[in-house]
N, C-alpha and C positions, 0 to 999 in steps of 0.2 A: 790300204789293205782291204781287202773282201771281208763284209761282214757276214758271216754264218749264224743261220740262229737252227739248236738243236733242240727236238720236244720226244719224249721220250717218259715215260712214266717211270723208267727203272734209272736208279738213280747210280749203277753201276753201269750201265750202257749207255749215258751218257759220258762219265767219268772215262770212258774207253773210248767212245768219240771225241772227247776234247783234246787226251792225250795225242792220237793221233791227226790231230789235226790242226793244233794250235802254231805249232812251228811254221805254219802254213795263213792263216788267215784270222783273223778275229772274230771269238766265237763267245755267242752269250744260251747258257743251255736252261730249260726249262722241263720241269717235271711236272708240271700242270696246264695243257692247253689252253685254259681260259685264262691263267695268267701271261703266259705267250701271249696271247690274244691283245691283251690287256697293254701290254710291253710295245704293241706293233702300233699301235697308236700314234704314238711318239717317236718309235726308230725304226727304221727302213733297213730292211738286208736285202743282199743280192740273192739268197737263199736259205733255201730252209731246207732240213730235214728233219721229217718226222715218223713217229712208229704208227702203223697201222691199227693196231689193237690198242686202247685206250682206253680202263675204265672208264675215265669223267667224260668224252666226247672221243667218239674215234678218228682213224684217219681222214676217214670223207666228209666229216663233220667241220676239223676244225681245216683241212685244206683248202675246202668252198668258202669257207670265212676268212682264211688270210687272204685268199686269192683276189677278193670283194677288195680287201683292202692294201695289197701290194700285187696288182696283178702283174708286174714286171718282174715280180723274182723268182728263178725257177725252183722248180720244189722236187725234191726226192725222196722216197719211203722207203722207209725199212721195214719188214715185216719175218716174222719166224712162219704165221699161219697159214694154214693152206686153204682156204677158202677163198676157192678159184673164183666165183661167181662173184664176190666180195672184191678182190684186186682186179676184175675188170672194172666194176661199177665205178672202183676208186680212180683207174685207170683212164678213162671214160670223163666223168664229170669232175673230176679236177686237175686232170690237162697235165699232169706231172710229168719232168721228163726221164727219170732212169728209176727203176724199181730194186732193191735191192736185198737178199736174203740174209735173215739171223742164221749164221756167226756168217761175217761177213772178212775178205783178203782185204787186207790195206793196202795193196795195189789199185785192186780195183777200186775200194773208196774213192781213192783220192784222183785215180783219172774219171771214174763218174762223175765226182764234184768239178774239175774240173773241164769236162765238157762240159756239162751243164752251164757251167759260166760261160765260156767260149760260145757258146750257143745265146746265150742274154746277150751279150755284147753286141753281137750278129745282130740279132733283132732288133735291139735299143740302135745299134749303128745305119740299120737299112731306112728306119722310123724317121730318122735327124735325116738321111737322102733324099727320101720321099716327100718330105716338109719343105727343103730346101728348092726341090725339084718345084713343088708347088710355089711356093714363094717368087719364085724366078720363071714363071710359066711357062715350066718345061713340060712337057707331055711323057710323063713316066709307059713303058713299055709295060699293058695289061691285056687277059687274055678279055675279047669281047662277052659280051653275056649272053648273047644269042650264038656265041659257036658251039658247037657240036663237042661233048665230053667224052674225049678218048680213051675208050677202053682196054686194055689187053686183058685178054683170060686165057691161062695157063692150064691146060688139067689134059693127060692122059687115055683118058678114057675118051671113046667118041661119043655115046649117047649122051653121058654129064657135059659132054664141052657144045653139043647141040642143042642141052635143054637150055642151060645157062645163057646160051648164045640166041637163041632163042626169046628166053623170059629177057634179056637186055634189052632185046630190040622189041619187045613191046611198049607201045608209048603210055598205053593207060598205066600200067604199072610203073613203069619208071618217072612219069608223071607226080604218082599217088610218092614215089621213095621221094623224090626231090622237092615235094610240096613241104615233108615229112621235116626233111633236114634243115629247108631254108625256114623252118617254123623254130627248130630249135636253136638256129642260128640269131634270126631276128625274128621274133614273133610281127612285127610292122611294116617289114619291106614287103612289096608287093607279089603278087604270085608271078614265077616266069615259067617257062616250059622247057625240059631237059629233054635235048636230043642226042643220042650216043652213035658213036660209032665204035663198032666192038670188033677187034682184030683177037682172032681165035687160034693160039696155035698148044702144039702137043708136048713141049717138052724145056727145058727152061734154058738151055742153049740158046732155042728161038726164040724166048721170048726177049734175052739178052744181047742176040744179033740187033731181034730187031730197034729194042729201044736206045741201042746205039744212034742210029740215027733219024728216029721219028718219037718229035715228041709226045707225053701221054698225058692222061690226067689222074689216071685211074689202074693198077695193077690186080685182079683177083688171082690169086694162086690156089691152086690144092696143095696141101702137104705133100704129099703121096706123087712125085715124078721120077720116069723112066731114069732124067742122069741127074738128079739133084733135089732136097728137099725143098718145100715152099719156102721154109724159114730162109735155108740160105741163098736161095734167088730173090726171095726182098730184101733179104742183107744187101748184095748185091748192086738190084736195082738202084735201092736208095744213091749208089756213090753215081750212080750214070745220071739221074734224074732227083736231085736233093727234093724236088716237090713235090711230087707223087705220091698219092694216094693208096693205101696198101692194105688191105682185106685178104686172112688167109683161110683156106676153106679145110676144116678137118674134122674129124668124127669126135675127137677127144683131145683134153689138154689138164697135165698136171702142172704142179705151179714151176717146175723146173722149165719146160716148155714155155709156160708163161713169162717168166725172166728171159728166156733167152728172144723168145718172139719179139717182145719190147725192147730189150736192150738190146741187142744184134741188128736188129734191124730196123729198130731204134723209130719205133710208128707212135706221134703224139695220141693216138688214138688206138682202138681195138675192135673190131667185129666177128667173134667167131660165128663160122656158121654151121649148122646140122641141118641138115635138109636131105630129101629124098625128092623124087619125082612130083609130087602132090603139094609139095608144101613149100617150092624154092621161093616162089611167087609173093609168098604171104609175108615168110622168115623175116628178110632183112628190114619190111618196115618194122616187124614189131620189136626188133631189135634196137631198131632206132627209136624211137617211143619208150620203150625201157631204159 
């Protein structure tokens, strides 16, 4: 059975996660992060969930520290707050995979938790291929490090989809992003040079023809298209292309948006962007740097 560990500073929002989830998996709950903490030492889960807001240590706090110390098990947050800028950062630097709001449907609990699992296994299973692959020298199927990072950008408007298209294909810049990411990635690995190819089209129809049948590395969408929003074209996306990279571009986002961006479309990661003409150039690294 799946070990579940639940942290949670309310000691009746635990008692309602246990209930509904006991019949299901084996769950040890905690109402003190540091003693969670304490407990992981010694025993290993497949998953965690924790609350965002935490007098003793918050969610980003103690997620980066389990993570240090079980980073094969996936984590999902529960949060009431709206402190949008706060569940990217958490969103962002502890790699969490489902985000999920107080008072929460027990449906979706329990198929979030259990993707999340299905989704470890995946990982833990492709891990033991790759190993095996290497043990037996077999030449596992990678993409080169000198090819070219394919882009598609999505957006409506023709000036924003020739600025965009534009600032891509500049190399200094794209240079200075990928210096940027491959620092946060591995501060040691050596510097390499990012060259894109950025396929521009208007509308998310097209962008779903085309990634039909050409692979990509990279999806930027705008919210805002003629037959479909960005959310639901990288919902989408994601099922044509499981590995793709997914950036959506919008002027604003409350935390409902934010749930749904994450989980619908289900991106280990998050970038929003606000940019005008002046400033597209600059945005993304300093986003990545924060």
């Amino acid at each position: 059975m799946k070990k579940i560990l639940l942290v949670d500073d309310e000691r009746n929002v635990l008692n309602a996660l246990r209930r509904e989830l006991k019949d299901h998996y084996d769950i040890v709950t905690f109402d003190s992060p540091s003693a969670a903490l304490e407990h992981c030492k010694n025993t290993q889960f497949d998953l965690v969930v924790a609350d965002f807001k935490m007098p003793e240590m918050n969610g980003v706090e103690f997620l980066e520290q389990f993570g240090r110390m079980q980073p094969d098990a996936s984590r999902l947050v529960l949060s009431g707050e709206t402190d949008i800028e706060g569940l990217i950062h958490l969103i962002n630097e502890t790699h969490i995979y489902r985000f999920l709001s107080k008072p929460w449907e027990q449906a979706e609990l329990l198929n979030s938790i259990r993707q999340a699992l299905d989704y470890r296994d995946a990982i833990l299973a492709n891990r033991l291929q790759t190993a095996a692959q290497r043990d037996s020298h077999a030449t596992p199927q990678t993409r080169q490090d000198d090819a070219p990072c394919r882009v598609v950008l999505a957006e409506s408007d023709d000036f924003s989809l020739s600025l965009m298209s534009r600032e891509l294909a500049d190399e200094k810049w794209h240079e200075r992003l990928y210096g940027v990411i491959q620092q946060e990635i591995n501060p040691e690995a050596p510097a390499k040079q990012l060259k894109c190819m950025v396929e521009s089209l208007h509308s998310a129809q097209a962008v779903l023809t085309h990634i039909k049948s050409n692979p990509c590395d990279l999806i930027i969408s705008a919210q805002t298209l003629p037959d479909m929003e960005g959310i639901k074209l990288l919902s989408r996306a994601r099922h044509f292309q499981p590995d793709v990279a997914l950036i959506l571009l919008c002027d604003d986002i409350g935390k409902s948006m934010l749930s749904q961006v994450f989980n619908e479309a289900e991106m280990k990661g998050l970038l929003l962007l606000h940019w005008d003409s002046n400033d597209l150039s600059a945005y993304p690294e300093q986003r990545v740097r924060n």
